[in-house]
C-alpha positions in Angstrom: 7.3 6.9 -6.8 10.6 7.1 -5.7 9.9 10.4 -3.5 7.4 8.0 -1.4 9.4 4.8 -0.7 12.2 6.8 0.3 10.0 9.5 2.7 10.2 8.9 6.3 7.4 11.1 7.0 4.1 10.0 6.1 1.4 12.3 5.7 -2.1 12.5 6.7 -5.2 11.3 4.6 -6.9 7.9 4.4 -5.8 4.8 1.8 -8.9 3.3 0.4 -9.8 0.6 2.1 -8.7 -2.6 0.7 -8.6 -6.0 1.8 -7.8 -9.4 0.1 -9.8 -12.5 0.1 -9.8 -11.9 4.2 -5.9 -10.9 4.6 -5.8 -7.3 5.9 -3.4 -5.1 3.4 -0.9 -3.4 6.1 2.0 -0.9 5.6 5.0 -0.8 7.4 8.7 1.7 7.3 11.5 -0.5 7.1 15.0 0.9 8.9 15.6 3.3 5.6 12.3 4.9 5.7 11.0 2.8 2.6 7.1 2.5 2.5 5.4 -1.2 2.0 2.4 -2.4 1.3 1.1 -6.4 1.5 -0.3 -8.8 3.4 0.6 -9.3 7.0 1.9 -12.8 6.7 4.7 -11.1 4.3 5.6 -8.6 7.0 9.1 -9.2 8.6 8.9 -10.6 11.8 11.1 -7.6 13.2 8.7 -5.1 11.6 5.5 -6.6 12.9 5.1 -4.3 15.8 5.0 -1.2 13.1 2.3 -2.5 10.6 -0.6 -0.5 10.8 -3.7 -1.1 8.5 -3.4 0.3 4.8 -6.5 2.1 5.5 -5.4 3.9 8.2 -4.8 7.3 7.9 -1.7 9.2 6.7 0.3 11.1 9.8 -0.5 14.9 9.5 1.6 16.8 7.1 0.4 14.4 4.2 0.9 16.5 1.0 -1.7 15.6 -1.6 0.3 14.2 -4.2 2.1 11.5 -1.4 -1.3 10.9 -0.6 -2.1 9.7 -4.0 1.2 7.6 -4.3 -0.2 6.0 -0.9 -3.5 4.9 -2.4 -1.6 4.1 -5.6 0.7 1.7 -3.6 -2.0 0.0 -1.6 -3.9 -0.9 -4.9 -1.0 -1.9 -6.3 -0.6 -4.4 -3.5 -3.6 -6.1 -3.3 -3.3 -6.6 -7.0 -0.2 -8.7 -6.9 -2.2 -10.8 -4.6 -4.1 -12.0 -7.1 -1.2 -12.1 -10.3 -0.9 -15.6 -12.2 2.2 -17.1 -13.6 2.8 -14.9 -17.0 1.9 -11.5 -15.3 -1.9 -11.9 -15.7 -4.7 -11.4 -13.0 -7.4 -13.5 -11.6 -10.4 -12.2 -12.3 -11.8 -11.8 -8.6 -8.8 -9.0 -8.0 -11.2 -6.7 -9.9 -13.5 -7.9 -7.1 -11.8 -7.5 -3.8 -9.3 -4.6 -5.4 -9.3 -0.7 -6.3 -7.9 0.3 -9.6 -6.0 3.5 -8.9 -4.4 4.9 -11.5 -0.6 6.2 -11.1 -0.5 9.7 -10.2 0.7 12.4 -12.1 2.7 14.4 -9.7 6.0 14.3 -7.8 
């Protein structure tokens, strides 16, 4: 997982579309090149103009496996939308949220 927050490059396939309770998931690169994924109210003002909808597609180049770290990431996201105090999960995240598993490859 470390391989995709740190990539610059992103590479081309589509995230699953994913949406919570009407906030739009977005990704955005921060100055280092790290990859993240959440709501855009929780986007930095100064990154704003760089979000782009997790379900749009990966930049050519995409390599399979980042692909799969992409989707994993989005899940993963609008998942901690819906975590409780105590690390548990509403039940509606199963809902309005993909289960991805975490990818086996580097």
């Amino acid at each position: 997982m470390k391989k995709l927050l740190n990539m610059g490059c992103l590479a081309a396939a589509v995230c699953l579309p994913l949406s919570v309770a009407g906030a739009e998931l977005v990704r955005w690169t921060d100055d280092g090149g790290r990859v993240h994924y959440g709501v855009l109210a929780d986007v930095p003002q100064r990154y704003l103009n760089h979000a782009v909808p997790a379900s749009a597609p990966l930049p050519p180049g995409t390599t399979a496996c980042d692909a799969a770290w992409h989707r994993y990431a989005a899940s993963a996201a609008c998942f901690d939308q819906y975590r409780v105090v105590g690390g548990g999960l509403k039940p509606e995240a199963f809902q309005r949220c993909t289960e991805v598993p975490q990818p086996d490859c580097n």
